[in-house]
MMTF fields as JSON, N, C-alpha, C and O atoms, coordinates in Angstrom:
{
  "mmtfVersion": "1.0.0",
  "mmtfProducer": "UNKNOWN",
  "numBonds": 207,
  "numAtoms": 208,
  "numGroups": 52,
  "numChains": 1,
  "numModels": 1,
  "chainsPerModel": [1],
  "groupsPerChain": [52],
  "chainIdList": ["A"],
  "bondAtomList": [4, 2, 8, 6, 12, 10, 16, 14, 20, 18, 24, 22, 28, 26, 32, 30, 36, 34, 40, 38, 44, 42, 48, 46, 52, 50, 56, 54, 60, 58, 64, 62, 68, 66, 72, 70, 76, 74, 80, 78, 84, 82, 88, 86, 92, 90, 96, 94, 100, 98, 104, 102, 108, 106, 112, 110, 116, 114, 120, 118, 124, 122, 128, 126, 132, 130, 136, 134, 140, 138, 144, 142, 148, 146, 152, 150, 156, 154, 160, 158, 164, 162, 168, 166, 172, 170, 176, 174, 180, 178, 184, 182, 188, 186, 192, 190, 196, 194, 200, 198, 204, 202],
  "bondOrderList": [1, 1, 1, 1, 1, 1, 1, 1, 1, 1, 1, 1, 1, 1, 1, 1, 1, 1, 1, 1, 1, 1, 1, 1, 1, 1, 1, 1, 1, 1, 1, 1, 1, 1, 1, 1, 1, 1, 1, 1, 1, 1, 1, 1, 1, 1, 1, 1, 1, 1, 1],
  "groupList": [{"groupName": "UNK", "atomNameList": ["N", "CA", "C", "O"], "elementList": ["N", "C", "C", "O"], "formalChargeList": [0, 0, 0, 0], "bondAtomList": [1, 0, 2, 1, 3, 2], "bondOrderList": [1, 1, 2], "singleLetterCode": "X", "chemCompType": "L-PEPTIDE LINKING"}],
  "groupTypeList": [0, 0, 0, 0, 0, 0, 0, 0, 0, 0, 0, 0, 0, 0, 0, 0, 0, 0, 0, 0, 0, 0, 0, 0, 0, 0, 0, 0, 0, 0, 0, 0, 0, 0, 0, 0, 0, 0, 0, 0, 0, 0, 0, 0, 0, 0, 0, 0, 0, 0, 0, 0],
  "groupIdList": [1, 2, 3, 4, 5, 6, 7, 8, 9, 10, 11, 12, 13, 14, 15, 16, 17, 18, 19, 20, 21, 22, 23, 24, 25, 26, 27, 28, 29, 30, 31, 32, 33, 34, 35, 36, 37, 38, 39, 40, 41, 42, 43, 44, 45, 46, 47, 48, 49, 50, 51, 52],
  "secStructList": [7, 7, 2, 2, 2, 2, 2, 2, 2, 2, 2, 2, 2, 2, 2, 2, 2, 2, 2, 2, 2, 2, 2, 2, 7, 7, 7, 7, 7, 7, 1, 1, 6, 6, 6, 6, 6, 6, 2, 2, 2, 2, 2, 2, 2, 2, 2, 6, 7, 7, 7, 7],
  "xCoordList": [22.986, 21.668, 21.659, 22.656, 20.569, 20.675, 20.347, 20.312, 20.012, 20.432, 18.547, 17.94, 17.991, 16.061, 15.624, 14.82, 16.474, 16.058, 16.955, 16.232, 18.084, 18.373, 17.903, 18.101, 17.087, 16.384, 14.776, 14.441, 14.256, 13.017, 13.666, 13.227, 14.595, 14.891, 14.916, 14.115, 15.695, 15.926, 14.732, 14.675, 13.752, 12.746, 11.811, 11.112, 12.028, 10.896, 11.538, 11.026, 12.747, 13.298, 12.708, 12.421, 12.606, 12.703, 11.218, 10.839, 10.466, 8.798, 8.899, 8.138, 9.442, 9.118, 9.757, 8.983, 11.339, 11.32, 10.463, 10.437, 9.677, 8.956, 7.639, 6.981, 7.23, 6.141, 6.181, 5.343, 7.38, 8.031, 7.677, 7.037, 8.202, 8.562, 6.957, 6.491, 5.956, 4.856, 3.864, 3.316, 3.882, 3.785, 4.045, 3.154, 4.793, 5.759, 5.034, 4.68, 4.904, 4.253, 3.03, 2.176, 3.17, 2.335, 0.984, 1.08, 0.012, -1.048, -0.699, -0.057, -1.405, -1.336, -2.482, -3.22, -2.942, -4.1, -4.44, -5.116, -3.823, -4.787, -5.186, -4.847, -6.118, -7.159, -6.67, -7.136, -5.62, -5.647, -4.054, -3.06, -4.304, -2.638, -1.673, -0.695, -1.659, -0.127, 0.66, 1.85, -0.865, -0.275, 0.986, 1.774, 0.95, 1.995, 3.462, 4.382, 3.443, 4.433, 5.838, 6.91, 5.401, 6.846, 7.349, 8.497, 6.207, 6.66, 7.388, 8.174, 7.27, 7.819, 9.367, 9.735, 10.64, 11.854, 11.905, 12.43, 11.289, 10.783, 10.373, 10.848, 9.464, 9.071, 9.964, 10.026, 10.877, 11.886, 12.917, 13.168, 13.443, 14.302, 14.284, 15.288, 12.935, 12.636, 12.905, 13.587, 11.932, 12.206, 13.4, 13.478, 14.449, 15.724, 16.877, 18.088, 16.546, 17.365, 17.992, 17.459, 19.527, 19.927, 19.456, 18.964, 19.507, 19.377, 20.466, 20.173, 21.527, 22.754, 22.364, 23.041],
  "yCoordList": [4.383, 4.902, 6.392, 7.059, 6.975, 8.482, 8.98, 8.455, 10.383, 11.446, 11.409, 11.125, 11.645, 11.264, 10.217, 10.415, 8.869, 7.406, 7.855, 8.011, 7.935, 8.629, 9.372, 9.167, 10.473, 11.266, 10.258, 10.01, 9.988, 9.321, 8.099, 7.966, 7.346, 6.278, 7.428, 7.49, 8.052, 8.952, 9.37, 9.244, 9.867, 10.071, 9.167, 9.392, 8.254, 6.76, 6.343, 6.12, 6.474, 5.814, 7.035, 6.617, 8.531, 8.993, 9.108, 9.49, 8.807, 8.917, 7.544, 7.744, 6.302, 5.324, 5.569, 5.268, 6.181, 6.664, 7.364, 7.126, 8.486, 8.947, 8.444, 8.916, 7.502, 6.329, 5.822, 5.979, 5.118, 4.444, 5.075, 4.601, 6.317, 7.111, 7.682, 7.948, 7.929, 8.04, 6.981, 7.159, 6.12, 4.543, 4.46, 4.137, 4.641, 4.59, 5.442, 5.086, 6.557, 7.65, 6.862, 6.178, 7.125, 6.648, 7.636, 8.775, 7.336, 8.397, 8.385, 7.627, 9.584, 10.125, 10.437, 11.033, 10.33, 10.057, 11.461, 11.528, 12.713, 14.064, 14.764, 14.996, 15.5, 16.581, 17.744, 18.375, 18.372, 19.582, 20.034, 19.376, 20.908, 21.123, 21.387, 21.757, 21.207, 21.103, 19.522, 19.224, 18.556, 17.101, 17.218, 16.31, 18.218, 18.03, 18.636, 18.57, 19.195, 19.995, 19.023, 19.255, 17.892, 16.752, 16.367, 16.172, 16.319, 16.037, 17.097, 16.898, 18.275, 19.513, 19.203, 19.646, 18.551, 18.778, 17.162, 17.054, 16.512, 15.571, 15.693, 14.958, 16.684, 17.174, 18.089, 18.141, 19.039, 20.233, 18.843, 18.849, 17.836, 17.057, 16.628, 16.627, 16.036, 16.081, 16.972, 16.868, 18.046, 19.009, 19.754, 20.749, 19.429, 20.217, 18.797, 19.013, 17.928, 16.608, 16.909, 17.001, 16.988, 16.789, 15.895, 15.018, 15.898, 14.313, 14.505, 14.983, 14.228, 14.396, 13.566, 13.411],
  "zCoordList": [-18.289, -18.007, -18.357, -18.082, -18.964, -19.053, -17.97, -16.857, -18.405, -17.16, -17.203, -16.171, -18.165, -17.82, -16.678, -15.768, -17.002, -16.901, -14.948, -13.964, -14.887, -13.717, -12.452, -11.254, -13.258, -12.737, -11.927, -10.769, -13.124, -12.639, -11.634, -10.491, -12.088, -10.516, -9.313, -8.38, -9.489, -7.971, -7.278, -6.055, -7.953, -8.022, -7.144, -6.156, -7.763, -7.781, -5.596, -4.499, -6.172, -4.586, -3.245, -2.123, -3.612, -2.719, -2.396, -1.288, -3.28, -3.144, -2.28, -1.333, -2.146, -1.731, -0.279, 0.63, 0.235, 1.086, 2.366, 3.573, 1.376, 2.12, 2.436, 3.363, 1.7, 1.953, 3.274, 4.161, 3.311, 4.57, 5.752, 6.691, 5.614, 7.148, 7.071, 8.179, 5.787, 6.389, 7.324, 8.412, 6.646, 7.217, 8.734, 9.52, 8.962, 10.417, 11.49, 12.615, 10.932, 12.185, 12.856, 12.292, 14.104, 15.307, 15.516, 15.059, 16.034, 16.236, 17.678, 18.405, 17.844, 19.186, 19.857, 19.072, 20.837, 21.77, 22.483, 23.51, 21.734, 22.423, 21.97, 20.81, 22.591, 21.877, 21.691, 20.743, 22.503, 22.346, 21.41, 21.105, 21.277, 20.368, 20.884, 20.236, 22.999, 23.571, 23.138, 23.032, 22.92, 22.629, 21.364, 21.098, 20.866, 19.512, 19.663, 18.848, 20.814, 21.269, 21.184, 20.626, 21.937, 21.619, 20.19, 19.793, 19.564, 17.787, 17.335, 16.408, 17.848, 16.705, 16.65, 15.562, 17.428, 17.036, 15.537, 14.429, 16.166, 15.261, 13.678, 12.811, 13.444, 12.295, 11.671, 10.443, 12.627, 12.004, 11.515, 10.31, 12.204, 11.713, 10.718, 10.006, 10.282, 8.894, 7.657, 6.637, 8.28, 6.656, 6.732, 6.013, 7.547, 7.482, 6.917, 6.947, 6.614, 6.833, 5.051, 3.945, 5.647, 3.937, 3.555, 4.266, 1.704, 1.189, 0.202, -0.894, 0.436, -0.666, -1.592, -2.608]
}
């Protein structure tokens, strides 16, 4: 496989990844913006998460 054809699979998998885990998220039932306070170690876990 080349290093193009490579690239775009990796690609292709991690867009579908993050499909998933968008998919997944739950709604939440409050109005005000203390309701989000529990998500935040949740969300830092995310955008800090290696992806070797």
């Amino acid at each position: 496989m080349g290093k193009g054809r490579l690239e775009a699979f990796s690609d292709g998998v991690i867009a579908i990844i993050i499909t998933i885990m968008v998919l997944e998220l739950k709604v939440r039932h409050g109005a005000e913006i203390g309701a989000l306070r529990p998500l935040i170690p949740i969300f830092l876990r995310g955008c800090f998460k290696s992806h070797d």
